[in-house]
C-alpha positions as a printed Julia matrix, in Angstrom:
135×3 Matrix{Float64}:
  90.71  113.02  -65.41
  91.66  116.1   -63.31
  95.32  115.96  -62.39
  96.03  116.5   -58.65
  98.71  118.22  -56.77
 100.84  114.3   -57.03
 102.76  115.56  -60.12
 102.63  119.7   -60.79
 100.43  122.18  -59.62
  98.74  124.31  -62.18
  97.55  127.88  -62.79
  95.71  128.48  -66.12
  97.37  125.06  -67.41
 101.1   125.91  -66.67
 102.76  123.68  -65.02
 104.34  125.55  -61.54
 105.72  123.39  -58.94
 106.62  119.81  -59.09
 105.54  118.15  -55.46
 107.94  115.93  -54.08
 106.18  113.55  -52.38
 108.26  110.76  -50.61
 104.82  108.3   -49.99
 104.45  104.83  -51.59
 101.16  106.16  -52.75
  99.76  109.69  -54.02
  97.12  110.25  -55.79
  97.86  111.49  -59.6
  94.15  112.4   -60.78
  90.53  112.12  -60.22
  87.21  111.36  -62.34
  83.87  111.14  -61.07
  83.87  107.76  -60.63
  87.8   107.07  -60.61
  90.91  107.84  -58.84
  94.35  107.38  -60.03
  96.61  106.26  -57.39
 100.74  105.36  -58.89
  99.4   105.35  -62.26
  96.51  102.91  -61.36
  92.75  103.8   -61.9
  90.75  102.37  -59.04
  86.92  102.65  -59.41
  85.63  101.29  -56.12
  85.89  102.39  -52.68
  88.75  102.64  -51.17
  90.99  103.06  -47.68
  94.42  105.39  -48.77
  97.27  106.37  -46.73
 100.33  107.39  -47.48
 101.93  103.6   -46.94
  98.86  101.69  -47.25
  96.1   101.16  -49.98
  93.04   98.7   -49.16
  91.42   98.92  -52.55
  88.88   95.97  -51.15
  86.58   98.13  -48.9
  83.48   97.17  -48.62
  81.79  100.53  -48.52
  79.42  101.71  -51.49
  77.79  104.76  -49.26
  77.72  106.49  -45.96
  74.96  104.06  -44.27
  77.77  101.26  -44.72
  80.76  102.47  -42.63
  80.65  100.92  -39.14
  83.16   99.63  -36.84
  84.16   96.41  -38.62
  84.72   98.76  -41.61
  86.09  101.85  -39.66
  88.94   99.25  -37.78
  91.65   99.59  -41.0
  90.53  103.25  -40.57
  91.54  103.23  -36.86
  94.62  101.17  -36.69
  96.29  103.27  -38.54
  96.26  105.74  -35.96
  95.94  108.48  -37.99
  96.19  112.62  -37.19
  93.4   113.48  -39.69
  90.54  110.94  -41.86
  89.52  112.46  -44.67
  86.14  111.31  -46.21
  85.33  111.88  -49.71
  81.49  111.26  -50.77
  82.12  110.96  -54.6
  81.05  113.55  -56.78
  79.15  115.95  -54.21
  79.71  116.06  -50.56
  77.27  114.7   -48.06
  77.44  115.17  -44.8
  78.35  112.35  -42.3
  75.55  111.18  -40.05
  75.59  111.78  -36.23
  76.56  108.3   -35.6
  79.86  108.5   -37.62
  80.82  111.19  -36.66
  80.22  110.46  -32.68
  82.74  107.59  -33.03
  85.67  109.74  -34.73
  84.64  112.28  -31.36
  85.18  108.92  -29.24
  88.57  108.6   -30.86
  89.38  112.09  -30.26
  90.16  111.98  -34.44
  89.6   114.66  -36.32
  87.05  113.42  -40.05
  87.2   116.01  -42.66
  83.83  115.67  -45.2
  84.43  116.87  -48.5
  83.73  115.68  -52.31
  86.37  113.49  -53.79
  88.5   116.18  -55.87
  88.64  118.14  -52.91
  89.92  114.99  -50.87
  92.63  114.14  -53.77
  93.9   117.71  -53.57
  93.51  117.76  -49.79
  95.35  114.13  -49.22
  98.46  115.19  -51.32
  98.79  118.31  -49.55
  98.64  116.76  -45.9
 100.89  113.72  -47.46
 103.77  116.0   -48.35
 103.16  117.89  -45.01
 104.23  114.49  -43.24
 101.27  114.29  -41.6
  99.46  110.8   -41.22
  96.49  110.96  -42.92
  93.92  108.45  -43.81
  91.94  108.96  -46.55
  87.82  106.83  -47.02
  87.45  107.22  -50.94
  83.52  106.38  -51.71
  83.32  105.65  -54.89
């Protein structure tokens, strides 16, 4: 597991900054089939924001997200989705991405570290962000 910025930050493995992050849930580290969110390892997809985790989503790859399972995505209301694609990033087909444009919702496509590292950041920020953890 690769720690993310939920406890310290580090350069060369010193510890710098402690984040203070006032969310119910951050995400402490990553694997590359795990995530550790409040000291829990979750191994399936997943649906994170900073007050809400939905660690039932049905979702096992891109060609699965559709409206019923975008809906806990869009009541949120977030500012930002982030979408992590597990180990490697793939890019989001046309179709998902034309309904975040519909929304006028900005989706962020990256691999899951860089979501973990990405999430904590925007978390502390205070900014609502919604985070689709493929797993």
């Amino acid at each position: 597991m690769l720690p993310c910025h939920g406890g310290f930050r580090y350069a060369r493995g010193m510890p710098l900054i402690e984040d203070q992050i006032d969310a119910r849930y951050s995400i402490q580290a990553y694997g590359p089939d795990s995530v550790t969110i409040n000291e829990r390892e979750y191994s399936g997809s997943l649906v994170l924001s900073a007050d809400r985790l939905i660690e039932d989503w049905p979702v096992r790859g891109l060609e699965d997200i559709d409206d019923d399972t975008l809906a806990c995505v869009f009541e949120q209301q977030p500012d930002v989705v982030l979408l992590g694609t597990g180990a490697t990033q793939r890019f989001a087909p046309m179709e998902l991405q034309r309904r975040f444009v519909e929304k006028q919702l900005g989706l962020e496509v990256m691999d899951n570290g860089a979501l973990c590292r990405t999430f904590n950041i925007l978390v502390a920020e205070g900014r609502r962000v919604v985070a689709m953890i493929l797993q």
